[in-house]
PLY file of the C-alpha trace (Angstrom):
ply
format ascii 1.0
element vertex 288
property float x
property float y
property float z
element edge 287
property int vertex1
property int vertex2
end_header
-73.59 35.62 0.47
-76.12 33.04 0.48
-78.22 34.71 3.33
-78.44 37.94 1.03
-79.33 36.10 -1.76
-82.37 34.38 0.30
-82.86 37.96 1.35
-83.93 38.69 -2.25
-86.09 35.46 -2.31
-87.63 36.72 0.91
-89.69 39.84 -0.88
-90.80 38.14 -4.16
-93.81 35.43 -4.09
-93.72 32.87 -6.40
-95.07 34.48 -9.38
-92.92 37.12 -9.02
-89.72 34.81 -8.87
-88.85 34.54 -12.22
-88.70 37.89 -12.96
-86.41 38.82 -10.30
-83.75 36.22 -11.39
-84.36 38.50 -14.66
-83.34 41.39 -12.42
-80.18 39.12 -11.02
-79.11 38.29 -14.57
-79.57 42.44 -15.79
-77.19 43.05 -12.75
-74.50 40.87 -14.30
-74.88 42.97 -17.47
-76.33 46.29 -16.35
-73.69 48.89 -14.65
-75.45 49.95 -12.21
-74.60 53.44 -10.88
-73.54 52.92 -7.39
-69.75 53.89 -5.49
-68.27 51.43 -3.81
-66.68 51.96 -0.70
-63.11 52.94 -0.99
-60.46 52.21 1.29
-57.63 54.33 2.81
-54.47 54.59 4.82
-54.46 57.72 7.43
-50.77 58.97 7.09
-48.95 60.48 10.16
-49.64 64.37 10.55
-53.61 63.80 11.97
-54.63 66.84 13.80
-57.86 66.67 16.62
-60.43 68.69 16.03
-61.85 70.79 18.48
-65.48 71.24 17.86
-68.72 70.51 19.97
-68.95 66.62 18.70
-69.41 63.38 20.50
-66.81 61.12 19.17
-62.96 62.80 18.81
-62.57 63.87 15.31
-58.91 64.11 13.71
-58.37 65.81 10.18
-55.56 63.95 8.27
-54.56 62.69 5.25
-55.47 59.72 3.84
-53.90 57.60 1.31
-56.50 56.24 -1.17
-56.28 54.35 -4.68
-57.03 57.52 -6.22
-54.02 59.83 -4.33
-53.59 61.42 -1.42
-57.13 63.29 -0.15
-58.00 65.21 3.06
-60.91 63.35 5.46
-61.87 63.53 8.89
-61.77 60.64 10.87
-63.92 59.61 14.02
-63.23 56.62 15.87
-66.49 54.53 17.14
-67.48 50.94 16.69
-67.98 48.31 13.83
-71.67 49.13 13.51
-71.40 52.77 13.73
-68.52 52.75 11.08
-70.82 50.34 9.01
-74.43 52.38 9.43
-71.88 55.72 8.43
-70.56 54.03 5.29
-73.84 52.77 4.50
-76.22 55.91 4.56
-73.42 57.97 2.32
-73.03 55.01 -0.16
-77.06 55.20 -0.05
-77.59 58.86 -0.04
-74.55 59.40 -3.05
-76.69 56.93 -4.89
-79.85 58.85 -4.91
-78.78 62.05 -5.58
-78.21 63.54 -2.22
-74.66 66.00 -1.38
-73.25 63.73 1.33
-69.42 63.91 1.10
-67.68 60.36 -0.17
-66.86 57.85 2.89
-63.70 56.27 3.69
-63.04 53.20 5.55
-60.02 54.50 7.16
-57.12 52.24 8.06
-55.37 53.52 11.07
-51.92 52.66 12.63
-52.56 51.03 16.13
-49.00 52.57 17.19
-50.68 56.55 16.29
-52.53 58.75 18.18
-56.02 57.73 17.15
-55.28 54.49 17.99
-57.62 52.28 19.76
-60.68 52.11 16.67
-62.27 49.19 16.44
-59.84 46.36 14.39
-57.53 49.50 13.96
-60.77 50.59 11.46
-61.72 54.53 11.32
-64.81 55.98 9.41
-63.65 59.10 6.98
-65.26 61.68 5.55
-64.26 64.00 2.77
-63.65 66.88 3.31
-65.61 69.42 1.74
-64.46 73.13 3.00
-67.45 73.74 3.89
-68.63 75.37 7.37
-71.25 73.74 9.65
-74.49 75.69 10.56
-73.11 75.89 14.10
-70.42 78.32 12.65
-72.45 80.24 9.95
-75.87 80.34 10.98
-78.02 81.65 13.69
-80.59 79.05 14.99
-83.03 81.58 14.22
-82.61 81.11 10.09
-82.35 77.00 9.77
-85.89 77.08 8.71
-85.96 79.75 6.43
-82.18 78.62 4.81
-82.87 75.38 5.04
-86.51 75.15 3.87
-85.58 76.93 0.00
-82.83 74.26 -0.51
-83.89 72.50 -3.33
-83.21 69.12 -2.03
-84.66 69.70 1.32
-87.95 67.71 1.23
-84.62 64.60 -0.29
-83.30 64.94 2.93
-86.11 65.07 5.01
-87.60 61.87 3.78
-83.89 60.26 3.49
-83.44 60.91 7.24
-87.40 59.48 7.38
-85.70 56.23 5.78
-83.18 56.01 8.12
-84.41 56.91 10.43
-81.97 59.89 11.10
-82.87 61.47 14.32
-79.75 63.42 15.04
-79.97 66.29 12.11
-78.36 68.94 14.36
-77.25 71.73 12.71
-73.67 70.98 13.55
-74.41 67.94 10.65
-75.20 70.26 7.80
-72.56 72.08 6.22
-73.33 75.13 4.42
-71.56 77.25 1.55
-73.63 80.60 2.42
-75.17 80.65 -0.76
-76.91 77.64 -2.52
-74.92 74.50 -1.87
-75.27 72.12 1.36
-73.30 68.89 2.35
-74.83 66.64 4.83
-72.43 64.70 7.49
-72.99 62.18 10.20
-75.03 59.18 9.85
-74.09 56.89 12.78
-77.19 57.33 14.92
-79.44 55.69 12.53
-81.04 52.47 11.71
-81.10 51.99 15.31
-81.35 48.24 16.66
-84.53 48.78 18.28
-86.43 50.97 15.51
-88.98 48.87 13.26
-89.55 49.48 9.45
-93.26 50.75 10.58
-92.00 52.84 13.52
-91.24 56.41 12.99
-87.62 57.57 14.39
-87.44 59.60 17.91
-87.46 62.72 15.25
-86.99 64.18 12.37
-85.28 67.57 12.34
-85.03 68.85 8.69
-89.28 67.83 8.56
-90.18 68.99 11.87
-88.16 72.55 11.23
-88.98 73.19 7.93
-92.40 71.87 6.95
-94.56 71.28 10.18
-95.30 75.10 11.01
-96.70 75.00 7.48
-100.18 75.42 6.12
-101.84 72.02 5.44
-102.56 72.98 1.67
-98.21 73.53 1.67
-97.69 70.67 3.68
-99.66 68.59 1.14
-97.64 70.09 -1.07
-94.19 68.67 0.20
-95.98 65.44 1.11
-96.92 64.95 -3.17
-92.94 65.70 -3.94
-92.09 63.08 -1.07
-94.09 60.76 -2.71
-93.03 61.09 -5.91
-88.94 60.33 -4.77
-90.34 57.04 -2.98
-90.45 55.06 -6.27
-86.63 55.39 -6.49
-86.28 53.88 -2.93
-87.72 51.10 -3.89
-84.86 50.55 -7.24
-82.18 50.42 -5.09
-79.98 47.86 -5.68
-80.12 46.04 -2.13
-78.54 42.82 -3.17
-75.44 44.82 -4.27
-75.51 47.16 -1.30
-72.85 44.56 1.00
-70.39 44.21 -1.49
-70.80 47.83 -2.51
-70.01 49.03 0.93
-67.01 45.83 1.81
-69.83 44.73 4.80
-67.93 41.98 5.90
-65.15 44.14 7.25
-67.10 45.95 9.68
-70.01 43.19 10.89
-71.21 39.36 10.43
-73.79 38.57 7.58
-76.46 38.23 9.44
-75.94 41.92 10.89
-75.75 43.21 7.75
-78.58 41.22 5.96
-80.68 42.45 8.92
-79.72 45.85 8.20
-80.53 46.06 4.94
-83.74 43.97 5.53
-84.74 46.69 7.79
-84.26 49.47 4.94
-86.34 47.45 2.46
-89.31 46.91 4.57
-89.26 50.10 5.49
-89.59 51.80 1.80
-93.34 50.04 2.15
-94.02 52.26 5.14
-92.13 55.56 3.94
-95.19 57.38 2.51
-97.44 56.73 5.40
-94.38 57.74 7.98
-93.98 60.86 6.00
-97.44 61.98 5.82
-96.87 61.21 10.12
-93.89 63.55 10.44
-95.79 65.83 8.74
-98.52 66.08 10.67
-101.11 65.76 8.07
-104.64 65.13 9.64
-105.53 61.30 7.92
-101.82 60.05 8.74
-103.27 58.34 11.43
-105.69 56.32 9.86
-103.90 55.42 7.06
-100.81 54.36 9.07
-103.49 51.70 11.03
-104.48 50.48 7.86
-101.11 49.68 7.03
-100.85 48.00 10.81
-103.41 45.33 10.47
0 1
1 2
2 3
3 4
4 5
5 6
6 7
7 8
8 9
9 10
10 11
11 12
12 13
13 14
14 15
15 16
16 17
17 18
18 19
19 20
20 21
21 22
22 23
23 24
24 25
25 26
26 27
27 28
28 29
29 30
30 31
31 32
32 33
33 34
34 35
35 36
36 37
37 38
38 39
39 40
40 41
41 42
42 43
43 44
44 45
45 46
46 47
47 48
48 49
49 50
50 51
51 52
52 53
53 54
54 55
55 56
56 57
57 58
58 59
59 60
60 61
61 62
62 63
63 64
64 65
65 66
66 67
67 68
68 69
69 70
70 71
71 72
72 73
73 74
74 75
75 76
76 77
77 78
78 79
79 80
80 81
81 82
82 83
83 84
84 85
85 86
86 87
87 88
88 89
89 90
90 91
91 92
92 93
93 94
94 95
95 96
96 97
97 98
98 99
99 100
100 101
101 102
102 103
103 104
104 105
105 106
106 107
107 108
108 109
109 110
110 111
111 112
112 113
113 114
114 115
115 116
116 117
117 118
118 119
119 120
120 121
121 122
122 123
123 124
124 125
125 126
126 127
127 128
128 129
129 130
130 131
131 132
132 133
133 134
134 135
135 136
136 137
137 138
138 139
139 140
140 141
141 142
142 143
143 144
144 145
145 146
146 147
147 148
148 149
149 150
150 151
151 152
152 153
153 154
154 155
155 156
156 157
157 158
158 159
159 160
160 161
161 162
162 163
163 164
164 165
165 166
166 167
167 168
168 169
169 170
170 171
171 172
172 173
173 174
174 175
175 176
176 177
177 178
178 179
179 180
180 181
181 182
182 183
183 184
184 185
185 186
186 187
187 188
188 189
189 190
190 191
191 192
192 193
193 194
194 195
195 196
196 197
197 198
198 199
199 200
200 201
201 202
202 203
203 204
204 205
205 206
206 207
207 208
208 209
209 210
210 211
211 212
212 213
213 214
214 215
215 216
216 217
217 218
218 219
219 220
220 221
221 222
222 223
223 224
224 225
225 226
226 227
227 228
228 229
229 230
230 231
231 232
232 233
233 234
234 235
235 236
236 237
237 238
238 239
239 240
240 241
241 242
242 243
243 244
244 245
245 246
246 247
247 248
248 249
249 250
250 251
251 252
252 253
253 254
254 255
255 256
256 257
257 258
258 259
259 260
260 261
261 262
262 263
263 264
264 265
265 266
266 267
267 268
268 269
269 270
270 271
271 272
272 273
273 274
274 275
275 276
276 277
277 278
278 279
279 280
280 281
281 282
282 283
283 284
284 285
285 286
286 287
């Protein structure tokens, strides 16, 4: 705890100082809209799931404080399970339809046995097709660009640096309503907070064949979301999300370091991903 209160420490210059203890003091007092991370016990009954995925996926049951729910459970490792927990905590937060995480609790004597510490990462589940079932590839852009939240998710995946938005990762209603699953692939070790990700496939699918006056256009409504990025609670964000169960403080205080530096650099990797014609220069300016 005392590296992530340093961490705090770390962004705010002297002058600044005294009002962020303000800001530590209004946290005491101030409910501050965030879940935290709840924990649950997969019962016996888990069935695999046989779909196109890279980790084995079970649905089950799941015994939360809350009652009984249904979740799908991967197994893969303490940092994965961490990053997944993490980015739906995050996304939930600011507004964005990511079903609730589970830390799942698994019985080393079942089937799915083997997860790291006996430790799972759950999803809700939402009822809710993927793409890969109710879409042709054909239509992601169209569908995809007139949901109302999709420039949200475009520049939460920029944050993240979510390259792995495959269509079997959104889950669709086939109407209005989206979910958005699978998180583990981000906030890679090796990615900087000035660095844009490998890709970005809700941007690159649904903006960049654009005009420039429309890109412009989603660029201004990108910018405008930034602002809340930067009121995130971070120093609540490790007890929010029960860090130490899953990785050592200094792994998670260089996690979430990496997600606050990186707000500073979000409009100028957005107007990258985009494509827009000056991103260039003003990314360099932001390099020196």
């Amino acid at each position: 705890m005392k590296k992530l209160y340093a961490l705090c420490f770390t962004y705010y210059p002297y002058s600044q100082k005294s009002a962020h203890i303000q800001f530590l003091y209004n946290l005491r007092v101030k409910k501050i809209s965030m879940d935290t991370l709840q924990f649950g016990l997969m019962l016996p009954g888990a069935k695999s799931i046989n779909e196109e995925s890279t980790n084995q996926v079970w649905k089950a049951h799941v015994q939360t404080h809350e009652g009984i729910i249904s979740v799908y459970v991967k197994r893969i490792n303490l940092r994965k399970i961490y990053i997944e927990c993490l980015c739906a905590i995050l996304g939930r937060y600011l507004g964005l339809p990511i079903p609730k995480p589970i830390l799942v609790k698994i019985d080393p004597d079942s089937k799915i046995g083997g997860c790291s510490d006996g430790l799972a990462f759950g999803s809700e589940d939402t009822e809710y097709p993927s793409f890969n079932r109710s879409i042709q590839p054909k239509d992601v852009p169209d569908i995809l660009g007139k949901y109302s939240k999709s420039v949200d998710i475009g520049l939460f995946d920029e944050w993240i640096g979510n390259w792995d938005r495959n269509m079997g990762n959104i889950l669709f209603d086939g109407g209005k309503e989206f979910f958005f699953i699978d998180h583990e692939n981000a906030i890679a070790r090796e990615l900087r907070p000035d660095e844009p990700a490998e890709s970005n496939q809700v941007v690159s699918s649904c903006f960049c064949g654009k005009s420039e006056f429309e890109k412009h256009r989603v660029k201004d409504t990108g910018l405008k979301i930034i602002p809340r990025y930067k009121e995130v609670p971070y120093l609540l964000l490790a007890e929010k999300t029960h860090a130490s169960y899953c990785l050592s403080e200094t792994e998670v205080v260089e996690i979430i370091t990496f997600l606050k530096d990186r707000v500073d650099f979000l409009g100028t990797l957005f107007k990258m991903r985009l494509g827009l014609k000056q991103s260039e220069l003003i990314y360099n300016e932001h390099a020196r």
